[in-house]
N, C-alpha and C positions, 0 to 999 in steps of 0.2 A: 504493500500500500504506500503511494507516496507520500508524502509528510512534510510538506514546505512550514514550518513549522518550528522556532526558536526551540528546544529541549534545553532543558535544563542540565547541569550535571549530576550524577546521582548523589544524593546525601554524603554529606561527608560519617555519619555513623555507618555505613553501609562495611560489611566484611567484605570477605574474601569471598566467602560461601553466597552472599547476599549478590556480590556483583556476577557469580557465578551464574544466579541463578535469572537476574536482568538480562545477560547477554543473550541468552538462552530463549528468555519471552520475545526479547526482541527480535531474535530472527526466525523464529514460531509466527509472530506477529507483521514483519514487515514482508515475510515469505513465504505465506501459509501454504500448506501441501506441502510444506518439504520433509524430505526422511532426514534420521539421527546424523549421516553422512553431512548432509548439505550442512546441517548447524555446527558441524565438528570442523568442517572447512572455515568456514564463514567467519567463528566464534573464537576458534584456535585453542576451542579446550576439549579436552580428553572427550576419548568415545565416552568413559566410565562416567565422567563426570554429567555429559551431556544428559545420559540414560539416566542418573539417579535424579538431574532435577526435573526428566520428565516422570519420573515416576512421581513427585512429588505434586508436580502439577496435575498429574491424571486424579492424585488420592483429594486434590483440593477440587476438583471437578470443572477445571478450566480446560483441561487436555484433550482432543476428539483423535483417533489415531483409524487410520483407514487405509486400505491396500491399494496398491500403486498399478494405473490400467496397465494395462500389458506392453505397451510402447516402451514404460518406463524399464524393463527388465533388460531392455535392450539400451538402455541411454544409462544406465547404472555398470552394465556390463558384467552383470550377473544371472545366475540361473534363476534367480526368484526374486519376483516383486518385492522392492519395500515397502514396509510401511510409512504413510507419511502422516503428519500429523499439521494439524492447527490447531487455534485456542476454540473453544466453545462459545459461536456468537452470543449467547442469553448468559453468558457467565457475568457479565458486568454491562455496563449501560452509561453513557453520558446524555447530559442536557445541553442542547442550546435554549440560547436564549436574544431574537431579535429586536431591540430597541429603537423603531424610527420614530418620524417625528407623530404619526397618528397611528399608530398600532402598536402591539408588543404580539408576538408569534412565539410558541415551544415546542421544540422537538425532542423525542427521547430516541437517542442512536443504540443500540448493540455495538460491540465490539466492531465488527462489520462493515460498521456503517450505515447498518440500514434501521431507517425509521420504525418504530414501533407504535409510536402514538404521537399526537400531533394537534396543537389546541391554537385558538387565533382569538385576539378582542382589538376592537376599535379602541384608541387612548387617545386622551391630551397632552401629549409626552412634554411640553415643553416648558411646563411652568409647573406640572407637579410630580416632582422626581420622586416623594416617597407613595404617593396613593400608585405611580405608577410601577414601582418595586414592587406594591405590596399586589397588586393585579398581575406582574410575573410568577410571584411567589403561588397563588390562588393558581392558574395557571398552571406550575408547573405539577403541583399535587395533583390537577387533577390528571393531569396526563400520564402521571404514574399510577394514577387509579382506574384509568383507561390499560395502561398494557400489565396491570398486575405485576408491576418493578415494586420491590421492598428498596425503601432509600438506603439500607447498609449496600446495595448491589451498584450505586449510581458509583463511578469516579470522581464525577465533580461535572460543577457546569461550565460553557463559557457564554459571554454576552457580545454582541455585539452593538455598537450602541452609534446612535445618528449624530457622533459630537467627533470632533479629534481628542484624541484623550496623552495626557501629560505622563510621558513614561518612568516620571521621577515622583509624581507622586498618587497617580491613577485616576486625577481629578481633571474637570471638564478643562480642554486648553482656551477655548476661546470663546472672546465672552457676548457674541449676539450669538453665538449658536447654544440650543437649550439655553437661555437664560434662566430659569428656574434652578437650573442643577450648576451653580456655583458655590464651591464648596462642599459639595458632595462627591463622595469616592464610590461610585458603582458598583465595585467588587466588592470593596469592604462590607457595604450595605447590605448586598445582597449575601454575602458569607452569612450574614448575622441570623436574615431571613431562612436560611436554607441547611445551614450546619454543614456546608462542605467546601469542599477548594473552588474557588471561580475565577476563572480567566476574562481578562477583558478586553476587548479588542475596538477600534474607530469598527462603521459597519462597514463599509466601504472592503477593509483590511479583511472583514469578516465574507465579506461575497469574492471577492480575489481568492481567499482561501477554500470558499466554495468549489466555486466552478475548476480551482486546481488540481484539485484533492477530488471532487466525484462527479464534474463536468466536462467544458467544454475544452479547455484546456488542460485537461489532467496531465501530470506528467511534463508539463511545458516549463522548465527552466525560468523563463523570461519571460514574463507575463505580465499587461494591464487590465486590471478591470476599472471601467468602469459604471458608476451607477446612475440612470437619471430616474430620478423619484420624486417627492418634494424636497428634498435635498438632491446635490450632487455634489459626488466625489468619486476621487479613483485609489483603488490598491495594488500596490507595486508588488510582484513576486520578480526580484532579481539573483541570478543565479541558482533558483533552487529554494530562498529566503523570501519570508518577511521583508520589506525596506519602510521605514518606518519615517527615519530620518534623526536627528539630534534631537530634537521637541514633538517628536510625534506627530509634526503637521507636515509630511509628506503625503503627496495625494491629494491637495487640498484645492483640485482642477476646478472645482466649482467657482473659485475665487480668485481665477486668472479672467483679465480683465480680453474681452472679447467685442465690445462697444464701447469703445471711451465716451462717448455723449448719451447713454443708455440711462436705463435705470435703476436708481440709488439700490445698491442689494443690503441686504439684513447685515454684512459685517460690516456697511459702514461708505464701503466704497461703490465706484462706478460701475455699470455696465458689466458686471461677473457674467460668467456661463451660466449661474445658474438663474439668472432674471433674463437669458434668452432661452434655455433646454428644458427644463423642469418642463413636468406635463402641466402645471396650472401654469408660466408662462408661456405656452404654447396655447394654450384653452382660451389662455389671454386676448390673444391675439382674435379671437373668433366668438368671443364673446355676445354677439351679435346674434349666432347662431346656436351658439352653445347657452340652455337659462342657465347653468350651473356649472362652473370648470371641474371639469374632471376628465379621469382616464376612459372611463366607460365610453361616454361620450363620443369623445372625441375619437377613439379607436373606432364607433360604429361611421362615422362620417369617412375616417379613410377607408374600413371595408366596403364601402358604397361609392367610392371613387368622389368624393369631394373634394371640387380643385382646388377650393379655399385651404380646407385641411390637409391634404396633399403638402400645398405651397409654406404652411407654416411649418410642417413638418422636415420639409426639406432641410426651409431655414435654417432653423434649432440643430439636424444633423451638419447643415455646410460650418453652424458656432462650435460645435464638439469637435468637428475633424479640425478646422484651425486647433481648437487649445490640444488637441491631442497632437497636431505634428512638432509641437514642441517635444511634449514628452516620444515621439518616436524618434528625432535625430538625438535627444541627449543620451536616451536609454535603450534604443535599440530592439523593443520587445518580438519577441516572435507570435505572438497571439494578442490581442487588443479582443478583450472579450466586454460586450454591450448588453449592460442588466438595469434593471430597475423597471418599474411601469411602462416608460414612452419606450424600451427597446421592445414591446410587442406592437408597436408601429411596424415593422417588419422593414422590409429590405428598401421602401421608400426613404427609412432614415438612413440604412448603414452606405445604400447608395450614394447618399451625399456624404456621408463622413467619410468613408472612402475615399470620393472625388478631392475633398477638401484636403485629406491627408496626403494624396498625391501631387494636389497642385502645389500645398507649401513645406514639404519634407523633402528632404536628399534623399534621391530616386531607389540607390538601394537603399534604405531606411525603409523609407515606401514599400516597394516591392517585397518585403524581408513580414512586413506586419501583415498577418492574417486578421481581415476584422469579422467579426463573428456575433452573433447573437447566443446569449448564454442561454442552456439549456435546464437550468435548475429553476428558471423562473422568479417568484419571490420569496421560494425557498435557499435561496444561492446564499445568501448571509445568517440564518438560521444554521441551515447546516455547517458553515463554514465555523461558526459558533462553537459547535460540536465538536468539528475537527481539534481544536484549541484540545478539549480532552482528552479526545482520540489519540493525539501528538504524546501522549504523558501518559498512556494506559500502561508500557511494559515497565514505568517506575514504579506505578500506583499500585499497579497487582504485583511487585515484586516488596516492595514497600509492607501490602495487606497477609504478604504469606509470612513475612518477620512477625506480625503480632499473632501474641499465644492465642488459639482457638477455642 
């Protein structure tokens, strides 16, 4: 499974036997199906050692061991099938947790990755940071009461949340974005709520993690996403990495200036992306036609070939492929993956961000960026949430097998 994904280093109380037995989940986990061989390769510890800490995992009921098809007796270069083994998806479970600006979304993941239960409510996210903790927290129980997860099974959550977030001290960095939530630590808070480890991520950071890890670009190295919602932002996967930045406000494409004679945007300044791309400034625009801005809407006008909404559409994609060809000549990505609400405008948008990216990017730069429609929907930062656990699961289960039963 790939895993763009900060890891921590293991505990420093961790033994001999302790790291023996992480290396071991880890390459069970990042390599499932493989036999004792492949982990003894891999891992560079004894056959003996490999086998007793799978015995160990098999007695704690994380272990699933299964014979190897027939192809494999031949790629091993033996008379008889191995066995191979992986962890037991239902053996542990992570939460996401998505924070935009009018919703909060929960996912419960399996080891796997795959969803188990899954709960959604409308919020005021942006001036009431504790009623809207406490509607995550409500939330996430009952989605555990939906797939029948006991919380000792969760690893922990992670959140992603619709603010840039301060990676020195986990608090909102900037202050028209959620104004309510200044001063508030979202993990800490929600820890309190929840009684377990929680990660926290900008959402942005959380849908790039998405669509890397069980999307459109899984496996891509060099990746941007980004999101147009009521907010907009983009997440950097560079190298393989998280890119975050010194102050966690990397990505913060909503608030490159795209209209210098535009409109005043919410941090303050001129003409952002996101007072031309956002689906209510594109609604904006058509407001005429539209009684009420929204996505709905306005997606039914372009499935009905509306030149008006066609034409604004364009627009908003021709404002993202400019601020995007910046980020394509400094960063070079190989996937530019497009999420959020207005990316199910469909190919009338990435058409133009395309075009836009090619007429002002250095041609290979251009040519090198696949631009793409994410495939997770507005699940892409929910799951990507998840991931955040997922990333930590061979510490956390190697970590739960050290305390006494």
């Amino acid at each position: 499974m790939n895993q763009p994904v900060d890891v921590p280093a293991p505990p420093s109380s961790f033994g001999v036997r302790d790291l023996n037995r992480l290396r071991v989940i880890e390459s069970i986990y990042l390599h499932p199906g493989c036999s004792r061989t492949d982990i003894v390769r891999r891992s560079g510890l004894s056959r003996g050692t490999v086998s007793s800490v799978a015995e160990e995992l098999d007695r704690a009921g994380l272990l699933r061991e299964h014979e190897a098809p027939d192809d494999d007796r031949r790629r091993h270069g033996t008379g008889r099938r191995p066995t191979l083994l992986s962890l037991v998806p239902g053996s542990a479970f992570a939460i996401g947790i998505d924070i935009g600006h009018q919703h909060v979304r929960v996912i419960i993941c399996d080891l796997a990755g795959e969803p188990v239960a899954e709960r959604w409510s409308p919020a005021q996210v942006d001036e009431a940071p504790s009623a809207t903790l406490d509607l995550a927290h409500d939330l996430v129980q009952r989605a555990l009461q939906d797939a029948a997860v006991a919380p000792q099974r969760v690893l922990g959550a992670g959140i992603g949340l619709a603010a840039p977030i301060d990676p020195g001290t986990g608090g909102i960095r900037a202050d028209g974005i959620l104004p309510g939530w200044q001063g508030v630590v979202p993990a800490s808070e929600m820890r309190k709520r929840l009684g377990m480890s929680v990660q926290l991520a900008n959402d942005a950071d959380a849908g790039a993690l998405g669509e890397n890890v069980f999307g459109a670009a899984r496996g891509v190295d060099d990746m941007t996403y980004i999101r147009l919602s009521a907010g907009v932002g983009a997440g950097l996967i560079l190298a393989g990495q998280p890119y975050r930045g010194a102050r966690g406000i990397a990505g913060e494409i909503g608030h490159v200036c795209v209209r210098p004679d535009g409109l005043i945007c919410r941090c303050g300044n001129r003409g952002c992306l996101e007072t031309v791309a956002s689906p209510v400034a594109v609604a904006r625009q058509l407001e005429h036609v539209i009684d009420r801005p929204g996505g709905d809407q306005l997606l039914g006008l372009i499935a009905a070939g509306d030149r008006r909404a066609l034409r604004a559409v364009a627009d908003a994609g021709e404002a993202v492929g400019l601020a995007l060809s910046a980020v394509v000549n400094v960063l070079n990505p190989e996937v530019v993956v497009v999420g959020g609400e207005l990316a199910a405008a469909g190919e009338v948008l990435l058409d133009s961000i395309r075009a836009a990216i090619h007429r002002h990017s250095v041609a290979d730069a251009a040519e090198a960026a696949k631009v793409v429609t994410g495939v997770l929907g507005d699940r892409a930062e929910v799951l990507g949430a998840a991931a955040l656990v997922l990333a930590r699961a061979p510490a956390a289960l190697a970590e739960r097998m050290r305390a006494p039963s």
